[in-house]
Structures are given as structure tokens and as C-alpha cells.
N, C-alpha and C positions, 0 to 999 in steps of 0.2 A: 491575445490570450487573456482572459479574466481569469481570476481566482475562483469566482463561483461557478464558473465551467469544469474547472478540476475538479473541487469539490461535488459537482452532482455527480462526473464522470467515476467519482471516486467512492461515493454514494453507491451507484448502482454497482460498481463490478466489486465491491466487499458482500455486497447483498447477494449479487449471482453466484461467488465465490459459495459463500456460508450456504447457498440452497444447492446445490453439486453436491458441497461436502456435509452433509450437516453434523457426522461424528469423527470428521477430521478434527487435529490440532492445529490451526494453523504456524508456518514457520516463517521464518525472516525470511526466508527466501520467497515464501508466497506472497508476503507483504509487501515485498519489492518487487514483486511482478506487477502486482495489483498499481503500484506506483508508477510505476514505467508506462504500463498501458494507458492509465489514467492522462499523465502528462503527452503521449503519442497521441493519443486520440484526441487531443484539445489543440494540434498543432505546435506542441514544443517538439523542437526536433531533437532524435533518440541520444546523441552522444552529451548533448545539453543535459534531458532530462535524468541520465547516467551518472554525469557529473552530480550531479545534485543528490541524487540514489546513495553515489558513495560516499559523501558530505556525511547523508542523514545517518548513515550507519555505521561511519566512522562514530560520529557523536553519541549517537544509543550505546556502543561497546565502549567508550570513552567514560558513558552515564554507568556501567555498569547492566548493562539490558540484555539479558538472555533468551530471551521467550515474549512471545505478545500474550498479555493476558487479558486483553481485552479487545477483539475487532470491532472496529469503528463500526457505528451506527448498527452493530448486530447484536453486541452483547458480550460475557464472557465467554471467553476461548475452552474449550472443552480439554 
């Protein structure tokens, strides 16, 4: 598993994501799809990459994070 495998994986499916929706909002819950898939599709296996899902979003609520205001590599969040 490389990290720049995630990342391209993560690259494309925020992009496919933002052209399906283009005047959705995206939610935490989308962004943690997009993450899930991202780390499945690059060979981490799902309960692993879950673990780590709940980690990040423990942390974001922990930061104070309600909303994404910005999708990676697309721009801001409508």
C-alpha cells in the first residue's frame, strides 16, 4: 500500500463525486465514503480502513468540524 495510491484513488473519486453532484453539499458522511472506497480500492482491508474512518472523525468533532468547506482537489463546498 503507498500513500500516493490513496491519494490518486482519493483524487479521482472526490472528482467523480463533485461531477454526479455538482450542486450538492457535500456531508461527513459523503467524505467518509469517499474515504472508505479510496483506502478499499488501494488494498487496505475495510474493518482496518473503518478503524481509521472513526479515528479521523472522532478528531474533526474533537477539532470542533461540522461541515466540509472545502472538497479536496475540487474547490469549495456549495
Amino acid at each position: 500500500m503507498a500513500h500516493t495510491a490513496i491519494t490518486g484513488k482519493q483524487r479521482s473519486l472526490y472528482t467523480a463525486w463533485k461531477r454526479a453532484n455538482p450542486h450538492k453539499t457535500m456531508t461527513i458522511n459523503d467524505m467518509a465514503r469517499i474515504e472508505l472506497d479510496a483506502m478499499v480500492q488501494t488494498g487496505i482491508p475495510e474493518d482496518v480502513a473503518r478503524g481509521w474512518i472513526v479515528k479521523a472523525l472522532e478528531d474533526l468533532k474533537n477539532q470542533g468540524v461540522s461541515a466540509i468547506i472545502n472538497i479536496p482537489w475540487n474547490g469549495v463546498n456549495p
